[in-house]
PyMOL Python script that loads the backbone (N, CA, C, O; Angstrom):
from pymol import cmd

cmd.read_pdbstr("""\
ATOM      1  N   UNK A   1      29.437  23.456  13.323  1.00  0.00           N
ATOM      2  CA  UNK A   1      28.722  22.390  13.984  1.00  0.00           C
ATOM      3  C   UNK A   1      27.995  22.979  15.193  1.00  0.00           C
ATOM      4  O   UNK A   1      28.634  23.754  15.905  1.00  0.00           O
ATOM      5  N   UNK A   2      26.612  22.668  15.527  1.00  0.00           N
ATOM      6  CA  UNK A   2      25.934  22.937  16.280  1.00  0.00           C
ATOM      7  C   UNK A   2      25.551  22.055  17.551  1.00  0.00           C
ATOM      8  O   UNK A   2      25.130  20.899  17.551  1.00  0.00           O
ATOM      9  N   UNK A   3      25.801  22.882  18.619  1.00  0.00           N
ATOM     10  CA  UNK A   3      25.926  21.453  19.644  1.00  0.00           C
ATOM     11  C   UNK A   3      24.125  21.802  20.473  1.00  0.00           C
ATOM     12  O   UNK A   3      23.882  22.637  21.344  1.00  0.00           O
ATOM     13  N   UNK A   4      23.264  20.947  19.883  1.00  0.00           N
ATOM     14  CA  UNK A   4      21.667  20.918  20.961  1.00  0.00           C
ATOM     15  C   UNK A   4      22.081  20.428  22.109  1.00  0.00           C
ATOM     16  O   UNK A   4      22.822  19.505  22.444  1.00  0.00           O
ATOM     17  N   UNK A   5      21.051  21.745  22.993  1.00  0.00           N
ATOM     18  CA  UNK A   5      20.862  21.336  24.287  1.00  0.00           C
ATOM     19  C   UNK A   5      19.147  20.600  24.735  1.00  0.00           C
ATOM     20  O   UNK A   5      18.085  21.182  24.516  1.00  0.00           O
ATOM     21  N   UNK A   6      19.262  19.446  25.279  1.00  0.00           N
ATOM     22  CA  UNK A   6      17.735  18.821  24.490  1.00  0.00           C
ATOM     23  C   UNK A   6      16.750  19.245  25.776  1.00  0.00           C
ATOM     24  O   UNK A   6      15.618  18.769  25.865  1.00  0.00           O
ATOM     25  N   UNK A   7      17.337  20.277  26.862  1.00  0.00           N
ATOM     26  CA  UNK A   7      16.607  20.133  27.746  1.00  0.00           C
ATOM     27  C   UNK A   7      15.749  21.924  27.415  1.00  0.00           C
ATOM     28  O   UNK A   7      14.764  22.144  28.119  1.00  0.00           O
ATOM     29  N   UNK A   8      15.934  22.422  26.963  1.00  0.00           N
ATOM     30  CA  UNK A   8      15.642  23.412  25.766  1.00  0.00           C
ATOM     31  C   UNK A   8      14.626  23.083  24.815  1.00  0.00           C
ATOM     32  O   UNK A   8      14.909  22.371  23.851  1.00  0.00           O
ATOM     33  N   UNK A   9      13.235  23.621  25.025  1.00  0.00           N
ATOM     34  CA  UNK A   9      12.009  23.859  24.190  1.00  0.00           C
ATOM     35  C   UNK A   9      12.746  24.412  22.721  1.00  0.00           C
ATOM     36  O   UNK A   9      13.451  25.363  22.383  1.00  0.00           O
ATOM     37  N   UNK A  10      12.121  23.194  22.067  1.00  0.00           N
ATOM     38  CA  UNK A  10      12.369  24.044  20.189  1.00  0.00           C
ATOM     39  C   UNK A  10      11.593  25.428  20.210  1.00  0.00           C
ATOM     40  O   UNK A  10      10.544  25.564  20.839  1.00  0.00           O
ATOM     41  N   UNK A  11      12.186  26.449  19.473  1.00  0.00           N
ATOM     42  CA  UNK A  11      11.824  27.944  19.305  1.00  0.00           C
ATOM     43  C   UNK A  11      10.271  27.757  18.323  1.00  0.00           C
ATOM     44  O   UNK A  11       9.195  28.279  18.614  1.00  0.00           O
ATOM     45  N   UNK A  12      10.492  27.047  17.367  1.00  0.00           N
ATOM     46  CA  UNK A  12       9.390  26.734  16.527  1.00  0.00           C
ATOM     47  C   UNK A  12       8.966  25.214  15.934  1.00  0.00           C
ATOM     48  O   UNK A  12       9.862  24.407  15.689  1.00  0.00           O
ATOM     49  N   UNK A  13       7.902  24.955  15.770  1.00  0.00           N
ATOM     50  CA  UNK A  13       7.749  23.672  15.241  1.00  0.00           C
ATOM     51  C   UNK A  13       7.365  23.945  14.002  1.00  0.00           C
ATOM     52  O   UNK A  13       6.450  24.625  13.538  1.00  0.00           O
ATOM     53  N   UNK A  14       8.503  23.087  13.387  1.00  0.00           N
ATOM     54  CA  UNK A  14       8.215  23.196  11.568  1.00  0.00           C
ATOM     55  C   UNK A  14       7.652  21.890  11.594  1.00  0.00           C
ATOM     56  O   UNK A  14       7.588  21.099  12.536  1.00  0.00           O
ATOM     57  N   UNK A  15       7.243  21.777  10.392  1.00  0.00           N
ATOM     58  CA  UNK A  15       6.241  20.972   9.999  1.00  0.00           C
ATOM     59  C   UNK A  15       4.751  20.436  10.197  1.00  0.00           C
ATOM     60  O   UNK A  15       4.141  19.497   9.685  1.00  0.00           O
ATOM     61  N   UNK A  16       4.382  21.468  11.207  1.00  0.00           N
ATOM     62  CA  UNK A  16       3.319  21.215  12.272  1.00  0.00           C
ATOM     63  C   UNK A  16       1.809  21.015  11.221  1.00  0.00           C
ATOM     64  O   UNK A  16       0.939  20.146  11.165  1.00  0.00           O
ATOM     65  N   UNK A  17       2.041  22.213  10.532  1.00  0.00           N
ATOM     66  CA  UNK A  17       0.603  22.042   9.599  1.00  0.00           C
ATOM     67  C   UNK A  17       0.896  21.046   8.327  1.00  0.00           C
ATOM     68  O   UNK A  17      -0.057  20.518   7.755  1.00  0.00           O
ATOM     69  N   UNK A  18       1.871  20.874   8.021  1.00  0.00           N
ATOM     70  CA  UNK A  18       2.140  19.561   7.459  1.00  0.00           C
ATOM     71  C   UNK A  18       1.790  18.193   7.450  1.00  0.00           C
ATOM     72  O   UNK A  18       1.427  17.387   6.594  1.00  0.00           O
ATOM     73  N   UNK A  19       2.144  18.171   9.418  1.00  0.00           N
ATOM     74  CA  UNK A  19       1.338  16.592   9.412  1.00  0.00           C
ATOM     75  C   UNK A  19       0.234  16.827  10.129  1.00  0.00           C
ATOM     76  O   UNK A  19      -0.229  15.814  10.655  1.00  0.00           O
ATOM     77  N   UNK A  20      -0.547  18.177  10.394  1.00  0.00           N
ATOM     78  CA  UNK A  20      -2.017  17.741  10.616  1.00  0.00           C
ATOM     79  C   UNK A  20      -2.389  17.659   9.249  1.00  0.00           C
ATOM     80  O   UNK A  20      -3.252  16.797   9.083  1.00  0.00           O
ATOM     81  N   UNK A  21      -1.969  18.382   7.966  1.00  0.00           N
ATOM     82  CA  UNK A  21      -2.376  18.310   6.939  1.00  0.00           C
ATOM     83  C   UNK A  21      -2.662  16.590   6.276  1.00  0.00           C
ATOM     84  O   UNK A  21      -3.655  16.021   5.822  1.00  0.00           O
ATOM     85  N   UNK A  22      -1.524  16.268   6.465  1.00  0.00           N
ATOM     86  CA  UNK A  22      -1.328  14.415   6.174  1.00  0.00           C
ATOM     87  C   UNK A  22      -2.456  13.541   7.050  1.00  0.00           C
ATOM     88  O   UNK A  22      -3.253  12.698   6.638  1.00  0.00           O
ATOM     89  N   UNK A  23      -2.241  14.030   8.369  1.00  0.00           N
ATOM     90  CA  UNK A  23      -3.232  13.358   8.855  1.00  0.00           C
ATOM     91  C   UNK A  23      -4.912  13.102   8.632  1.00  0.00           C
ATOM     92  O   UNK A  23      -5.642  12.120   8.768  1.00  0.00           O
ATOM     93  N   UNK A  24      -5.116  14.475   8.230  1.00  0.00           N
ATOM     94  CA  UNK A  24      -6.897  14.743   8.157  1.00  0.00           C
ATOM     95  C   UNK A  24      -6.870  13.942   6.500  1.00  0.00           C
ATOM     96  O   UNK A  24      -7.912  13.387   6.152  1.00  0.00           O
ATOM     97  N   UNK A  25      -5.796  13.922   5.650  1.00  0.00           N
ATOM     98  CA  UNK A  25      -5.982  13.377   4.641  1.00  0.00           C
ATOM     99  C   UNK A  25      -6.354  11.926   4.368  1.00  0.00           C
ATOM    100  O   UNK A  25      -7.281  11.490   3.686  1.00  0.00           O
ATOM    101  N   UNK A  26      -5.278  11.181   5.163  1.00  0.00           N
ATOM    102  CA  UNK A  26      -5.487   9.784   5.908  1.00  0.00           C
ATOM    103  C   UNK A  26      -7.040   9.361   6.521  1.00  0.00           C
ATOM    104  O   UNK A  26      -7.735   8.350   6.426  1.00  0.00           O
ATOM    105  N   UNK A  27      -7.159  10.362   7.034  1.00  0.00           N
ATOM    106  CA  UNK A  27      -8.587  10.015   8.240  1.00  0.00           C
ATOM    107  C   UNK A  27      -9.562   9.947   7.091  1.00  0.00           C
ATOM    108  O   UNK A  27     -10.116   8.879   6.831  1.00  0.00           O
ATOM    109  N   UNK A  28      -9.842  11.262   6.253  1.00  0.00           N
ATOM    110  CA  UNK A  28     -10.956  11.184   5.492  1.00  0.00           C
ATOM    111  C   UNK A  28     -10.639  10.250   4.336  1.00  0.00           C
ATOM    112  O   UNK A  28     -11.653  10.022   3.677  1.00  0.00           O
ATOM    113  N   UNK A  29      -9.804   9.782   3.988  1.00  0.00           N
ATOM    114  CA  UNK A  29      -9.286   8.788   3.133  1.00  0.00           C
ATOM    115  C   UNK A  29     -10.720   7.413   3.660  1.00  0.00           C
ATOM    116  O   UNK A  29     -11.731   6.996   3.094  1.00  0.00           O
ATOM    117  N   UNK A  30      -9.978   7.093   5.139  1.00  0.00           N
ATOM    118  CA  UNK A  30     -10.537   5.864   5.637  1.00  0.00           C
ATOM    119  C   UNK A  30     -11.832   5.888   5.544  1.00  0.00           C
ATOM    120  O   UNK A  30     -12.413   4.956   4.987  1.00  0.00           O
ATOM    121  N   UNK A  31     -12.525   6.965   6.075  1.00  0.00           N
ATOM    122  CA  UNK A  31     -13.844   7.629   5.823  1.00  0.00           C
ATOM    123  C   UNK A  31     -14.607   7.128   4.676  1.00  0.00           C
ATOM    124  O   UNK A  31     -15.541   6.331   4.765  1.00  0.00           O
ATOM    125  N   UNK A  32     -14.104   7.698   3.475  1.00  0.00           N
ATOM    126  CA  UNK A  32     -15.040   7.631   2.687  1.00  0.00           C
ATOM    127  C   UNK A  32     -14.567   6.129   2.418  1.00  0.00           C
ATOM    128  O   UNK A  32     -15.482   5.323   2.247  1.00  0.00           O
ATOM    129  N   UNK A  33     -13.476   5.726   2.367  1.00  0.00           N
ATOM    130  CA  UNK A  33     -13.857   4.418   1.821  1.00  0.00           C
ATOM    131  C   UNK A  33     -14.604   2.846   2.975  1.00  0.00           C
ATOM    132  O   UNK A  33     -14.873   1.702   2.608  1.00  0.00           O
ATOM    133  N   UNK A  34     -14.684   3.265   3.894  1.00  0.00           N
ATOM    134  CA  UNK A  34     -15.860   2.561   5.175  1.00  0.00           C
ATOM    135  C   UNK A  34     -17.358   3.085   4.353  1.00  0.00           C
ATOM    136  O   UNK A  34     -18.287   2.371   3.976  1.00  0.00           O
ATOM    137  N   UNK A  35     -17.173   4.903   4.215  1.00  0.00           N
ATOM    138  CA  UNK A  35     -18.570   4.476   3.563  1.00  0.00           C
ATOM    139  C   UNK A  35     -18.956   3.926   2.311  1.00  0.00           C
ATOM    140  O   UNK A  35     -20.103   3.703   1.925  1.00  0.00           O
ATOM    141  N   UNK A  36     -17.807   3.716   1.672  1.00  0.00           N
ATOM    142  CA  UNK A  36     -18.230   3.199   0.047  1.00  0.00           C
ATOM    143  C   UNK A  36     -18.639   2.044   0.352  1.00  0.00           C
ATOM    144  O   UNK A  36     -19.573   1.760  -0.398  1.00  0.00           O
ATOM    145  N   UNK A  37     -18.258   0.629   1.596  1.00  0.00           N
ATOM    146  CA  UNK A  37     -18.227  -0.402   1.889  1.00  0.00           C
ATOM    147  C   UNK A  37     -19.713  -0.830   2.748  1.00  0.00           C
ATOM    148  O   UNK A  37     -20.203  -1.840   3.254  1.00  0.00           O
ATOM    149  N   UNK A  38     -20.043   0.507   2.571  1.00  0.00           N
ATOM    150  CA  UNK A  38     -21.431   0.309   3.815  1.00  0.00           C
ATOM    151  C   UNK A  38     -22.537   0.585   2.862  1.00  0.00           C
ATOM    152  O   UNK A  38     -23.641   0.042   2.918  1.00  0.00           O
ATOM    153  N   UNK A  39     -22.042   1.764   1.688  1.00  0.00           N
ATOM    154  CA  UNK A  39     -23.017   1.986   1.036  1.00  0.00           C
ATOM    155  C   UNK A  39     -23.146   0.505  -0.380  1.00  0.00           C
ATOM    156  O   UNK A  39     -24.114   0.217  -1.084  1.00  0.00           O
ATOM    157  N   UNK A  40     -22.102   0.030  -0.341  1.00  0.00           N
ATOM    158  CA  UNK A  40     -22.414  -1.049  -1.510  1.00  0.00           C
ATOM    159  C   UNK A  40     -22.754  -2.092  -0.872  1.00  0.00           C
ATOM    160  O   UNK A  40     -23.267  -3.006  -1.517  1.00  0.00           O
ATOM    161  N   UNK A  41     -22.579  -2.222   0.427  1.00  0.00           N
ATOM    162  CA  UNK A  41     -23.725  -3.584   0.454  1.00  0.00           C
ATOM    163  C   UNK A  41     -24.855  -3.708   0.764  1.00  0.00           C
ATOM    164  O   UNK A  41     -25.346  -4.831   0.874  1.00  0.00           O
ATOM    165  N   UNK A  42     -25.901  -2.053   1.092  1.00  0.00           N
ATOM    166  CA  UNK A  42     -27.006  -1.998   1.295  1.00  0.00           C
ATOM    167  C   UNK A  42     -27.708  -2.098  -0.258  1.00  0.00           C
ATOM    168  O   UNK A  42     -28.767  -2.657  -0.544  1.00  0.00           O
ATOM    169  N   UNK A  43     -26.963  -1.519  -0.982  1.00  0.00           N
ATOM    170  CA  UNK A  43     -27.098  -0.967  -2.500  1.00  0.00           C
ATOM    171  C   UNK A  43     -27.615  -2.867  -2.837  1.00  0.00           C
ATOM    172  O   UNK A  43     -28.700  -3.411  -3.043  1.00  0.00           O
ATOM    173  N   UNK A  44     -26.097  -3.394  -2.737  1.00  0.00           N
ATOM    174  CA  UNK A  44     -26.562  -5.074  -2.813  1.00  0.00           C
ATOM    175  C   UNK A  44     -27.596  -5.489  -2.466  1.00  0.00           C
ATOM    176  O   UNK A  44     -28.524  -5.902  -3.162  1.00  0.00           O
ATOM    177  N   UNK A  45     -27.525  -5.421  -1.535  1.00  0.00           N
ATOM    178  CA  UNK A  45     -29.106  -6.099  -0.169  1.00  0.00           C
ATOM    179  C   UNK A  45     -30.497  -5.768  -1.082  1.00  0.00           C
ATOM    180  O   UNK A  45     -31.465  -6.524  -0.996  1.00  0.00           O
ATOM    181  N   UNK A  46     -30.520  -4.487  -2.028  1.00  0.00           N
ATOM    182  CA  UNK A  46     -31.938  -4.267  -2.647  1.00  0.00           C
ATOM    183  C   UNK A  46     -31.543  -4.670  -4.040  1.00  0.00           C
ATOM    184  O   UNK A  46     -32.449  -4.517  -4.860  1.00  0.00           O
ATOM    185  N   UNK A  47     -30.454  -5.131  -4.492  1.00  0.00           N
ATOM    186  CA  UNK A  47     -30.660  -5.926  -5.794  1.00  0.00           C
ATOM    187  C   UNK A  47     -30.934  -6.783  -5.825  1.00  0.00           C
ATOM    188  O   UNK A  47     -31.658  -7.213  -6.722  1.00  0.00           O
ATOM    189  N   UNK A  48     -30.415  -7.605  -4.679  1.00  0.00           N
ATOM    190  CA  UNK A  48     -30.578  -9.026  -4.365  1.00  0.00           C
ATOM    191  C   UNK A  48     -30.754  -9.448  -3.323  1.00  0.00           C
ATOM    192  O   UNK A  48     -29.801  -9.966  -2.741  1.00  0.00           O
ATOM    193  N   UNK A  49     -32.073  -9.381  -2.683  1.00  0.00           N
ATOM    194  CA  UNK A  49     -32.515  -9.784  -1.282  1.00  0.00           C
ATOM    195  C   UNK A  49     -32.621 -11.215  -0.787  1.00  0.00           C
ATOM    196  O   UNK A  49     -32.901 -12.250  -1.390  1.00  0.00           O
ATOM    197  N   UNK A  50     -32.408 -11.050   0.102  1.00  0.00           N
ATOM    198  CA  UNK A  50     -31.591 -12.627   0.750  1.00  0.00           C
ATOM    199  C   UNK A  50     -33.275 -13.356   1.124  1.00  0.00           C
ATOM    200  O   UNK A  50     -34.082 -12.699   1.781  1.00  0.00           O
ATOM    201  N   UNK A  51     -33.627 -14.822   0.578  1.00  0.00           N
ATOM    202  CA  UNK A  51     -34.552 -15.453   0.800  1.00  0.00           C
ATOM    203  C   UNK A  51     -33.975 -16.645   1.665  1.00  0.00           C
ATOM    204  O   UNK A  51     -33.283 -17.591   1.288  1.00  0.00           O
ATOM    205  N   UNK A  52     -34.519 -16.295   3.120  1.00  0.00           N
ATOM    206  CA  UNK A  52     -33.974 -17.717   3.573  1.00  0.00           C
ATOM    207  C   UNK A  52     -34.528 -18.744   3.191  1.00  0.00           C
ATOM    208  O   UNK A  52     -33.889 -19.747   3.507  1.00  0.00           O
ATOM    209  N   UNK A  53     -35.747 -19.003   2.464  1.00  0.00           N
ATOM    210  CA  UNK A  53     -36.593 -19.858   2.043  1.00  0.00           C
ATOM    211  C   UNK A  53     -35.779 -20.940   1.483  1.00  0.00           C
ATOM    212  O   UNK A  53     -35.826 -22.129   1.801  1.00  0.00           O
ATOM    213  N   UNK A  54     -34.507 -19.998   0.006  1.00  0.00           N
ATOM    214  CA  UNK A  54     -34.111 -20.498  -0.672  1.00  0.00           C
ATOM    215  C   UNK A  54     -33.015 -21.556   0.078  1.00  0.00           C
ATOM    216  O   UNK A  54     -32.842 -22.734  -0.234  1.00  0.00           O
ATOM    217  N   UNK A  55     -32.236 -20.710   1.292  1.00  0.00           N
ATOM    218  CA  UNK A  55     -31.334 -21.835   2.100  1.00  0.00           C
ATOM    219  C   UNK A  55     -31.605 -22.577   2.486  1.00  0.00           C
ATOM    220  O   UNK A  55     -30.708 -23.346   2.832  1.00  0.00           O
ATOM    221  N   UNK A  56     -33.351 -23.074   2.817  1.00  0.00           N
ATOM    222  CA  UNK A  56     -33.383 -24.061   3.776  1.00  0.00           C
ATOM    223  C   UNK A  56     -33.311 -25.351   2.724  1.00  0.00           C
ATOM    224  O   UNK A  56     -33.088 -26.510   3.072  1.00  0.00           O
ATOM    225  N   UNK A  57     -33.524 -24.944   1.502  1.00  0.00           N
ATOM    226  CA  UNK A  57     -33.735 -26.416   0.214  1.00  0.00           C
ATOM    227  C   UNK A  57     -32.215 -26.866   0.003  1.00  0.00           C
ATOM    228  O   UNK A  57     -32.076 -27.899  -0.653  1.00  0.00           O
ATOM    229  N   UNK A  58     -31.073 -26.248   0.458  1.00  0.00           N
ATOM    230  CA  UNK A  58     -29.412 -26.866   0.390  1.00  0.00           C
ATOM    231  C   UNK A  58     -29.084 -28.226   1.224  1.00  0.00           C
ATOM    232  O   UNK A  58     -27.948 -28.698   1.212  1.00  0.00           O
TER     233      UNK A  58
END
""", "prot")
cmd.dss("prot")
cmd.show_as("cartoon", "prot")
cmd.util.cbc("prot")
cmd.orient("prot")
């Protein structure tokens, strides 16, 4: 049994490139899918362009 002293710097940090690894995965995750969300509704906007003409006859 090992007794830590917590006022004692860890010698090494394991896992370190691990969770920057996880992280940048996450980030660009969010990334592309903000741009999938930006790029499909401009994509929309030129299939089907908004006539306010048509709202004012409701």
């Amino acid at each position: 049994m090992t007794i830590s002293n917590e006022s004692v710097a860890p010698e090494k940090m394991e896992g370190k490139f691990q969770a920057k690894l996880i992280c940048f995965i996450l980030g660009a995750g969010s990334l592309i899918a903000l741009n999938n969300l930006w790029t499909m509704g401009d994509y929309y906007y030129q299939v089907f362009p908004v006539r306010i003409s048509s709202f004012q006859k409701l």
